[in-house]
C-alpha positions in Angstrom: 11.6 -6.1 -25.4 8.8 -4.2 -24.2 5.7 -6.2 -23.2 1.6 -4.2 -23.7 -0.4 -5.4 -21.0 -4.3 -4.8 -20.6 -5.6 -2.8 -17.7 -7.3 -5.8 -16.3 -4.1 -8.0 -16.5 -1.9 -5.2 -14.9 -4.9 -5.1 -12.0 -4.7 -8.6 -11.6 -1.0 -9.0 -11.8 -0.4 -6.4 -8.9 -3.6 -7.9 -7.1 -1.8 -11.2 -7.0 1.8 -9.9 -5.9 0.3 -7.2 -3.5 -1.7 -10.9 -2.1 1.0 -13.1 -2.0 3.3 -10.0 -0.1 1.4 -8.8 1.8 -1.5 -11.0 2.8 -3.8 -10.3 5.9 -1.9 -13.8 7.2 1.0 -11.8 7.2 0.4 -8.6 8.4 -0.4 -7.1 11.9 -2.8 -4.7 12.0 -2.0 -2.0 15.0 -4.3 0.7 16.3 -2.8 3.6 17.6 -4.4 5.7 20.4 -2.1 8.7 19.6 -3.2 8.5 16.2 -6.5 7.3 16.6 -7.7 8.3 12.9 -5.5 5.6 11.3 -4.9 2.2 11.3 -1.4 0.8 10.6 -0.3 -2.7 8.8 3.0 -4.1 9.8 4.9 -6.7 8.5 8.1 -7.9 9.9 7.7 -5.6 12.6 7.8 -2.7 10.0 4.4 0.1 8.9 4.1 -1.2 5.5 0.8 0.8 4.9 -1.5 3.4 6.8 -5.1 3.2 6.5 -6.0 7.1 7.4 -9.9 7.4 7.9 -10.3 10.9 8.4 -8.3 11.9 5.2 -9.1 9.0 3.3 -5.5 8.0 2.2 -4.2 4.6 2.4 -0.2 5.1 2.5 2.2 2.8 0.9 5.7 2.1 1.9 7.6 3.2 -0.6 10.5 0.8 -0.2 8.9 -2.1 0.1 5.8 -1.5 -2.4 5.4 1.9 -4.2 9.0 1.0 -5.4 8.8 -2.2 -7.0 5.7 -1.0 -9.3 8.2 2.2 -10.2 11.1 -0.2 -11.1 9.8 -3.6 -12.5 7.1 -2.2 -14.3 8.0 0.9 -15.0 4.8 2.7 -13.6 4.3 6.6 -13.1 2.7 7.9 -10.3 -0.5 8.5 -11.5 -0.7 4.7 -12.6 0.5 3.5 -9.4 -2.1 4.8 -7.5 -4.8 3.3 -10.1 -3.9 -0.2 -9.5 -3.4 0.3 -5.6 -6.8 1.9 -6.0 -8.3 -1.5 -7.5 -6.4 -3.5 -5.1 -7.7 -1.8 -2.0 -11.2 -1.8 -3.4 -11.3 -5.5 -4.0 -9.2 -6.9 -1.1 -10.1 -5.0 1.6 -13.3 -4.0 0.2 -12.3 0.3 0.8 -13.6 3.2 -1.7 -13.0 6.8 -2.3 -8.8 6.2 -0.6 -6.4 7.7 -2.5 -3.2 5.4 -3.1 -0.1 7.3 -1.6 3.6 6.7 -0.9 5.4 7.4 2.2 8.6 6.1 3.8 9.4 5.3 7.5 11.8 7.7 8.4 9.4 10.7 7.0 5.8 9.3 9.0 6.2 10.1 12.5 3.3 6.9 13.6 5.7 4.7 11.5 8.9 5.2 13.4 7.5 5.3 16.7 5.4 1.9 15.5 8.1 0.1 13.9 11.2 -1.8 15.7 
């Protein structure tokens, strides 16, 4: 059975689970003097996202986030990045970032930053 949801639900849906995951009580925020442009959110000891100011991308684990939008709700790329997009604007309060997905093993400041 397929479900419609409105925009504003879907916003609000991933607002809440992107909250309750990955809440600012839960995550570390870790500045890196070797990469001095960014600013990195670990959780669990783990980058979970990358705040890059100079290129204005906000990166997204893939395993731990990008991928559960792909899989539960079935969300392309493009769409993914719109609801990110309204998450980032209205928790941490951060225009004009584009949403992207990246994995440890392929962000060199996310291997050297994680255990």
């Amino acid at each position: 059975m397929k479900y419609i949801i409105s925009e504003n639900k879907l916003n609000n849906v991933v607002s809440s689970w992107m909250n309750q995951n990955f809440s600012s009580d839960e995550l570390e925020i870790v500045k890196s003097e070797e990469y001095p442009d960014s600013i990195f959110f670990k959780k669990n000891g783990k980058v979970v996202m990358e705040q890059n100011k100079k290129n204005m991308n906000f990166w997204f684990d893939y395993d731990n986030i990008w991928s559960f939008f792909e899989s539960f709700f079935g969300m392309k790329y493009e769409q993914i990045q719109e609801v990110l997009n309204y998450w980032l604007e209205e928790t941490f309060k951060l225009e004009g970032y584009t949403p992207r997905w990246c994995t440890i093993g392929r962000k060199p400041g996310w291997r050297r930053l994680s255990n």
